[in-house]
C-alpha positions as CSV (number, residue, x, y, z in Angstrom):
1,X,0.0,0.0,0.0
2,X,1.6,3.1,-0.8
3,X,1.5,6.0,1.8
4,X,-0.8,9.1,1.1
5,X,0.4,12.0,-0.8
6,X,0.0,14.5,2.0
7,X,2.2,13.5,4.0
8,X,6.0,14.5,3.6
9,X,9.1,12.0,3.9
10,X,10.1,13.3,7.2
11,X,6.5,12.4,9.3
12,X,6.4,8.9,6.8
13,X,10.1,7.8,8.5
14,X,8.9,9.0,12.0
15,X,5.5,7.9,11.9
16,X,4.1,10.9,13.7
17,X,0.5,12.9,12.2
18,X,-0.1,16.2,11.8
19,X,-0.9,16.9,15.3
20,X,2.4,14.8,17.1
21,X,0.9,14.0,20.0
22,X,-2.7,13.7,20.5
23,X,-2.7,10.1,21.0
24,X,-1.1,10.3,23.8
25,X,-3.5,12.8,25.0
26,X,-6.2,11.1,24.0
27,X,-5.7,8.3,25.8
28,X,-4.6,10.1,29.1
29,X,-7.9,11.8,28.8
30,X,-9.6,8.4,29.0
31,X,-7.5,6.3,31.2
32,X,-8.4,9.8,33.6
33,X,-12.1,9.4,32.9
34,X,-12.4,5.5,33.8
35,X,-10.3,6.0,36.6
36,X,-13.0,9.4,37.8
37,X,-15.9,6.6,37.3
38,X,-14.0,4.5,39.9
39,X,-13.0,6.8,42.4
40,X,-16.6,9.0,42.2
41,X,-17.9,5.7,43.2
42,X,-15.8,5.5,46.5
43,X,-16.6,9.5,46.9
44,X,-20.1,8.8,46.8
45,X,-19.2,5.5,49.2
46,X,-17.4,7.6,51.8
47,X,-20.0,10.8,51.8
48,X,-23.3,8.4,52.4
49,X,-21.1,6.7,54.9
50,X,-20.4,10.3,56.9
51,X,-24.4,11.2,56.6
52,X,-25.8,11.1,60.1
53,X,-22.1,10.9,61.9
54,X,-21.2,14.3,63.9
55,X,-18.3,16.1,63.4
56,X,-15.9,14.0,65.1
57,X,-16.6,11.1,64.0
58,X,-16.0,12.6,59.9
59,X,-12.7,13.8,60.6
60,X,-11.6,10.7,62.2
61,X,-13.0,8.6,59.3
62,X,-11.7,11.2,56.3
63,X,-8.4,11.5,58.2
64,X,-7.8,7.2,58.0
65,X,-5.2,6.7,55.6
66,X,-6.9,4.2,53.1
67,X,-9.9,7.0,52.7
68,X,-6.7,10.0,52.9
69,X,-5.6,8.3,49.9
70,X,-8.7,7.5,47.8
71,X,-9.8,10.8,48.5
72,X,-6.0,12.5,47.1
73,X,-6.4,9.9,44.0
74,X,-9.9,11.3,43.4
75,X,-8.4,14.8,43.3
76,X,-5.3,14.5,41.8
77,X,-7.2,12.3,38.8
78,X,-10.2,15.0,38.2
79,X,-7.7,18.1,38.7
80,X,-5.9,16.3,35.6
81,X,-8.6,15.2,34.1
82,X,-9.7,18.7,34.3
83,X,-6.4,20.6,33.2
84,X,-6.4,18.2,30.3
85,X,-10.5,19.0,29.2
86,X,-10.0,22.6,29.4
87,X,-6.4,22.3,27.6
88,X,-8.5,21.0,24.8
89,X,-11.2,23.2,24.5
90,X,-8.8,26.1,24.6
91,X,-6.8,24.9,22.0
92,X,-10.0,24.5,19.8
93,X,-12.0,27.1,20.1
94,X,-9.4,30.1,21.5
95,X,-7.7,30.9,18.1
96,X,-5.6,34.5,18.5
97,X,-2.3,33.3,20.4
98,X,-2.2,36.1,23.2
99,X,-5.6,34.8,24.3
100,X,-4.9,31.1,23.8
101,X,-1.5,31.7,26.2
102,X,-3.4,33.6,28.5
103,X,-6.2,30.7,28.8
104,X,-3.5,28.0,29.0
105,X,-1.7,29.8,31.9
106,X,-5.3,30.6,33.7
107,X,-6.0,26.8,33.4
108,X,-3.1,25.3,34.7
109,X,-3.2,28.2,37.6
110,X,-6.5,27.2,38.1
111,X,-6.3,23.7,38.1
112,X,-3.0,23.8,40.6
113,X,-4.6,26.2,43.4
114,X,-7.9,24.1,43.4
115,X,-6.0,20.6,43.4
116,X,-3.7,21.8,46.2
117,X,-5.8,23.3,48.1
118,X,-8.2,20.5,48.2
119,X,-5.0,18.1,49.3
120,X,-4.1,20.2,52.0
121,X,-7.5,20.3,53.2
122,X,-7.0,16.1,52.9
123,X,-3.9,15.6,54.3
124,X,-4.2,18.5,57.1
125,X,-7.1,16.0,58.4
126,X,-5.1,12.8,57.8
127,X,-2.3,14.3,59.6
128,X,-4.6,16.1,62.3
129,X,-2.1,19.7,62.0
């Protein structure tokens, strides 16, 4: 079969599209989305499990370390998941560079205050500071 027209010798001996790297952001975007499914699942598990219970009793059971973890996974997964989402409509529908820079840098700002300040709230019950 011979190789379309379109494309130039260099991206035929590389192997690489027009777009370089989308299948690798493709597939982070959906290994991030099963992984939300999962992990929404035990968020919705550990919130029904704290109706009902008073204070105490829901920062001792948030601050356990096998819900400290779930609970980081669950952010750390939807903050990238996020970045990534946002990343992507940006970079579609944003089309004058100063604008599409600014988004990019507002997104990733964004996405890094939320995500750490939601694991600090986490950890700074886990680690009762």
């Amino acid at each position: 079969m011979t190789e379309p027209m379109f494309r130039t010798p260099l991206r035929r001996v590389r192997g690489l599209g027009a777009a370089r790297s989308g299948t690798g952001h493709f597939w982070h975007q959906r290994v991030t989305s099963v992984a939300g499914v999962l992990l929404t699942v035990a968020l919705i598990v550990i919130v029904i499990s704290l109706l009902g219970r008073s204070h105490a009793a829901a920062v001792q059971i948030l601050g356990s370390p096998l819900i400290a973890i779930l609970m980081l996974l669950f952010i750390i997964n939807t903050a990238y998941h996020m970045w990534l989402g946002m990343q992507e409509i940006i970079l579609d529908y944003v089309h004058e560079d100063k604008w599409k820079f600014l988004a990019l840098m507002s997104n990733t700002f964004f996405v890094s205050v939320v995500g750490l300040a939601s694991a600090f709230a986490i950890l700074k019950l886990s680690f009762g500071v």
